[in-house]
Structure formats: structure tokens, C-alpha cells
N, C-alpha and C positions, 0 to 999 in steps of 0.2 A: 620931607623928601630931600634928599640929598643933590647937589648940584650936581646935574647930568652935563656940564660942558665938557667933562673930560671923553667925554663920547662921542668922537663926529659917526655922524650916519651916512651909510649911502654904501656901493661896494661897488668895485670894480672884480668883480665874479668872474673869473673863467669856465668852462664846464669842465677842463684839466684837473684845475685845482681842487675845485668839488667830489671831480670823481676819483682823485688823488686821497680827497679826505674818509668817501664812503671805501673804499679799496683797503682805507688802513683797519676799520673798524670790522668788515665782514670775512678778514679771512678769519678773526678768534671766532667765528660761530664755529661750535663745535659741528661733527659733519653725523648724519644720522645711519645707524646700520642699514646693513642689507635687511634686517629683518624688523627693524622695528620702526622704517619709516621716517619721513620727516617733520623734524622738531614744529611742533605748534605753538611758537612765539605769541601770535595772534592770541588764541586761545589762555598763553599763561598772562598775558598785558591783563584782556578783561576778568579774569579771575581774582586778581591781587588789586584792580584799579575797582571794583565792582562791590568791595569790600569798607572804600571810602567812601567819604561824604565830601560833598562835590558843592560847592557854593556857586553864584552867578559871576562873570568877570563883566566887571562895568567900566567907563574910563577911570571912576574914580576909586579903581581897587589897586592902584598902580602903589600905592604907599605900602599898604599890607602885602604886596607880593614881594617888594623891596627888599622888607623887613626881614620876610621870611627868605632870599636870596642871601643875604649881609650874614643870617645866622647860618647857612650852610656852607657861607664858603668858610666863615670860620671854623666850623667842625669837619672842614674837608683839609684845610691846612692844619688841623691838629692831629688829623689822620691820614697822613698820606698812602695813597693805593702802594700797596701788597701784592695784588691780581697776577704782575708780571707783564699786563697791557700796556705800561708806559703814560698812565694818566697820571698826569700830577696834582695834589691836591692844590699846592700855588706856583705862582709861575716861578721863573727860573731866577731871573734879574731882580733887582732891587726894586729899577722904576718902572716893572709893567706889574710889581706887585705895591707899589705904594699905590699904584693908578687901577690895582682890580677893583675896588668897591665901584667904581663908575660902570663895571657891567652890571651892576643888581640894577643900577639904578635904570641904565638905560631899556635893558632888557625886561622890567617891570613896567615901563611905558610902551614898549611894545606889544607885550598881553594885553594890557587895556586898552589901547587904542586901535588896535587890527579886532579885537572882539566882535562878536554877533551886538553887543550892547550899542557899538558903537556907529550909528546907523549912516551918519557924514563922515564924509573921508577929512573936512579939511584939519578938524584935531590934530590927526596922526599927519598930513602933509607939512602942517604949520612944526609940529614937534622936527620931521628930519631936515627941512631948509634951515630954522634956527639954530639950529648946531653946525653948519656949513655945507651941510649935502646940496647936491643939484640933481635936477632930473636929468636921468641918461637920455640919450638922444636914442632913435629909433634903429640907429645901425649897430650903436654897444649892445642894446639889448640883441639883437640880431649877433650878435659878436659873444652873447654870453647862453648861447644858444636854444632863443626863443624866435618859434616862427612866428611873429603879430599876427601874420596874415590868416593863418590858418587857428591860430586862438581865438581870433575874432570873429571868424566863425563858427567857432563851436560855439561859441556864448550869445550868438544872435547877431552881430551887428552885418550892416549894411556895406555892400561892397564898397561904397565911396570914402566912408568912413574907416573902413580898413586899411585902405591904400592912402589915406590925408588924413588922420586924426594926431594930433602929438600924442609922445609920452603921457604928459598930464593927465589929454582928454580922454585917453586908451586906462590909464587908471582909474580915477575917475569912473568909467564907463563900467569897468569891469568890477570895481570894488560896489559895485550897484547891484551888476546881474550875480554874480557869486553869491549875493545874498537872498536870492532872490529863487534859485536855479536850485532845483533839487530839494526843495524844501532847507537853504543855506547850506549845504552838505559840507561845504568847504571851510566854514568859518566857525572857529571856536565859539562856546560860549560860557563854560564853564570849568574852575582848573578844582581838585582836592584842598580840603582847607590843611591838611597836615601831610608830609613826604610829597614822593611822587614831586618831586621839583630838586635839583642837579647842579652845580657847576663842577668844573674840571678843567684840567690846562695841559700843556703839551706845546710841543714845537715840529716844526714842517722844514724839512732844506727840499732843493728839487727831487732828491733820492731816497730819504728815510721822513719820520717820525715818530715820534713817541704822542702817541695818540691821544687827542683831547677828546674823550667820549663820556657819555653819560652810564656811571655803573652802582649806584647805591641810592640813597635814599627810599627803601621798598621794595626795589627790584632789584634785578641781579643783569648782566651787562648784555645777553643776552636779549631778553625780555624787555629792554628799552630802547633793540635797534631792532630787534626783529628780524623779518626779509625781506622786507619791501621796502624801498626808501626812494621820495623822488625830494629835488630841489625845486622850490618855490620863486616865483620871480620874485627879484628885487628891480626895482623902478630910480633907484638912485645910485650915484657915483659921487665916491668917498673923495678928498683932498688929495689922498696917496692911497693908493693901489697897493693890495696887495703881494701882487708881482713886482712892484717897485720895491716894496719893503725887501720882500728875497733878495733882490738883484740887489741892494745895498750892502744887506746884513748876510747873505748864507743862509742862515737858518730864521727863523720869523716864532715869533712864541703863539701859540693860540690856544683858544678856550670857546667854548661849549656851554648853554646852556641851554638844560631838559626839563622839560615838563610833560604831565599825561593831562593832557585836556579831553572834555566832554565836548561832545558837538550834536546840532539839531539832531535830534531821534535817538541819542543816548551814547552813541559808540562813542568810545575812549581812544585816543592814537596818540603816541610822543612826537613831542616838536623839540625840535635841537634850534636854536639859536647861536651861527658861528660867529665870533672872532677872531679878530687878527693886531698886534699890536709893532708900531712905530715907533723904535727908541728916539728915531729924530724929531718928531711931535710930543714925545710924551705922552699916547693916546693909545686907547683901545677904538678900534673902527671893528662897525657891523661887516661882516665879509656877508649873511646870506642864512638863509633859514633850509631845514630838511625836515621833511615830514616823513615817519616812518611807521611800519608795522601798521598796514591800513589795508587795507581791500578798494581796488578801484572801483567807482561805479563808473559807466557810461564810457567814455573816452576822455573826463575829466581825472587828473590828478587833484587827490581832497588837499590843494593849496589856496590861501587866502593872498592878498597883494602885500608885498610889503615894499 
């Protein structure tokens, strides 16, 4: 496996900026007639994903997922997008493309260690504090607009605990009952052993972008955003932010990676993995994950912790 240091984890996530990023991706849905109704994304996902063969993701499939990341982004920069979408096969600069391989790498530890396989949290907490992350405090999350209080009750916990548990103990807590709740509903377990896995790049100023989306590998760009998309908490805060990175640079490069994961009871949904990269580190940082083209059960969004 490849040295994952050039990847700090952790993100200082706005909901602007997120919904800045889904805004750019859902006006290309084509729009459906008057007469024939609205496009069934849902329906073309499990057609084309239902056709694969689907292996188990354990912590220790981080290598093989790697591998097969490393090999698409080189056939994504040999083929750069056509579409007219503004997805670029590599990035723009020199140094957030000598530093892309470090998203295979990291983004391949994150499949396996957020997995149904992975039954303790501390693997994946011990993977983002060693690369530099911290746990956000209870107000950023609040700030990147999550109510605790009211997540923590939907998932069971105790009034007192709501209102006094850290960061930590509230991950922790909840990467327990998510497993737990629904028969796992929210937590992958299983990714396609061939396609059906993405990267892509693009750039964000505060006004435009040239969209970093998932559109090939199997599917077609449509069919891997769907209509449904929510953002997943992240529990950790990067070195630099990526609002700092903007307010430095103008424009901030980013990238994307897709996958169609299998989850308890069989359904298939794309998970995007975003980026954001720091010329003045040298670094691609995790900005935040999106789950898309799902069907909600209950009053849960099918997100896992990251």
C-alpha cells in the first residue's frame, strides 16, 4: 500500500459548500417530459449494479481497492471527459497532480475501515488522528449543520447523554447503533470486484466550477448521482479548511471519488468521496462524503460516520 501521509483527514465542511458542490452536479440531470414522467435513476443504478459481482469489503481489502483506484485514475487521465460537464480526468496544477495518487490510497482506507466488516471504530479513528486530524468540537459540528441533539435521538440515546457526550463519545456511540439499527441499513458492506468505482477532478471558486463528478466506469453520470443525495457527517477537522484554501487561492482544485456499494439486504447506492487540495501543504484533504440515489427508510439518512 502506498504512503497515505500525503492525505490529512478530517474537514472543515460547510453545508454552503456542499450544497454549492450537489447544485453543480444536479442541474445536468436531464429534466423529464410532460408525458413520459420522471427519469428512474434508482431503478437504471440497480439494473447495471445487479449485473455485478459484488465481493465482501473487510478492513483488509484497502490494498485491492487501492490498486483498482491507481488503475482508473490512470485511464481517466488518458481519457479526459468529453461530456461538456467540466470533469477533468487529472487535476489542473502540477502539484495536486504529482500528490493525486494519495487519494486512492486514502480513500481505499476509508471503504475498509467505515465497512459493515469493520465492527470497532478505533481502526478507522486511530487511521484519521495519525495523519493529523482532530475531532471537531460539538459547535463545528453544529456549524456544519448537524443537530446532535436531535440525531441522538433518533438513534436511542439518553437525554443526558445528548446534551454531555463529546465528539468522540457521540461517534463512538453512534458508529455502534448504525450497525445495529435497521438491520445496518446505513453501513456498507460490500463494493463490485470490476467498474463501478470513479475518480474525477474539477475546480470550485465562490461563483463557478467545473464539476468534479463521478460519470464512467459502468455508468453514465446520470445514473451515478441520481435524485437523492444527502451529506454524511464527518466527525473530524482538517489542518486547513477548505474555505481557507478558497480565501487564499480563488479557486481550490477538487476531486471525487465513486463507488456503488452493496449494503445489508442487498440494495446498491453511490457513495462520492469529496476532496479538496492545498497548494501551500502540498496535500489533498478529505472535505466529506455524499450518499446518493437511495431511498430513505424511517427518518434516517442511509449515512455511516466518517
Amino acid at each position: 500500500m502506498s504512503d497515505s501521509r500525503h492525505v490529512k483527514l478530517g474537514a472543515a465542511v460547510t453545508v454552503a459548500a456542499i450544497a454549492l458542490s450537489l447544485s453543480a452536479w444536479s442541474m445536468f440531470r436531464p429534466r423529464a417530459s410532460a408525458t413520459s414522467g420522471p427519469p428512474d435513476y434508482r431503478a437504471d443504478l440497480l439494473r447495471v449494479s445487479s449485473s455485478r459481482e459484488f465481493a465482501p469489503i473487510e478492513p483488509g481489502s484497502a490494498t485491492s481497492i487501492e490498486s483498482r483506484l491507481v488503475q482508473r485514475l490512470a485511464a481517466t487521465a488518458a481519457r479526459p471527459d468529453t461530456s461538456g460537464r467540466g470533469s477533468l480526468g487529472q487535476p489542473r496544477s502540477p502539484g495536486a497532480s504529482r500528490a493525486a495518487p494519495s487519494i486512492a490510497s486514502h480513500a481505499s482506507q476509508m471503504l475498509a475501515l467505515s465497512s459493515q466488516a469493520a465492527t470497532s471504530p478505533q481502526a478507522y479513528i486511530d487511521f484519521r488522528l495519525a495523519a493529523g486530524a482532530r475531532w471537531a468540537t460539538r459547535e463545528e459540528m453544529t456549524d456544519k449543520g448537524f443537530d446532535l441533539i436531535r440525531l441522538l435521538e433518533v438513534y436511542g440515546a439518553d437525554d443526558e447523554f445528548a446534551h454531555s457526550a463529546s465528539t468522540e463519545d457521540m461517534f463512538r456511540y453512534l458508529w455502534d447503533r448504525s450497525r445495529e439499527m435497521n438491520d445496518g441499513y446505513a453501513i456498507h458492506a460490500k463494493m463490485p470486484t470490476e467498474d463501478l468505482l470513479d475518480i474525477r477532478f474539477g475546480t470550485q471558486s465562490r461563483t463557478s466550477q467545473s464539476t468534479a463528478v463521478a460519470q464512467g466506469a459502468g455508468l453514465d453520470f446520470e445514473t451515478w448521482h441520481g435524485s437523492a443525495s444527502a451529506s454524511c457527517r464527518n466527525w473530524f477537522m482538517n489542518p486547513i479548511s477548505f474555505l481557507d484554501v478558497r480565501e487564499r487561492t480563488g479557486v481550490v482544485e477538487r476531486a471525487v471519488v465513486g463507488a456503488v456499494l452493496e449494503y445489508p439486504g442487498g440494495d446498491h447506492r453511490s457513495v462520492m468521496l469529496n476532496y479538496y487540495f492545498s497548494p501551500s501543504m502540498g496535500q489533498w484533504y478529505f472535505l466529506g462524503a455524499n450518499i446518493n440515489n437511495f431511498e430513505v427508510a424511517d427518518r434516517m439518512t442511509p449515512c455511516g460516520e466518517y
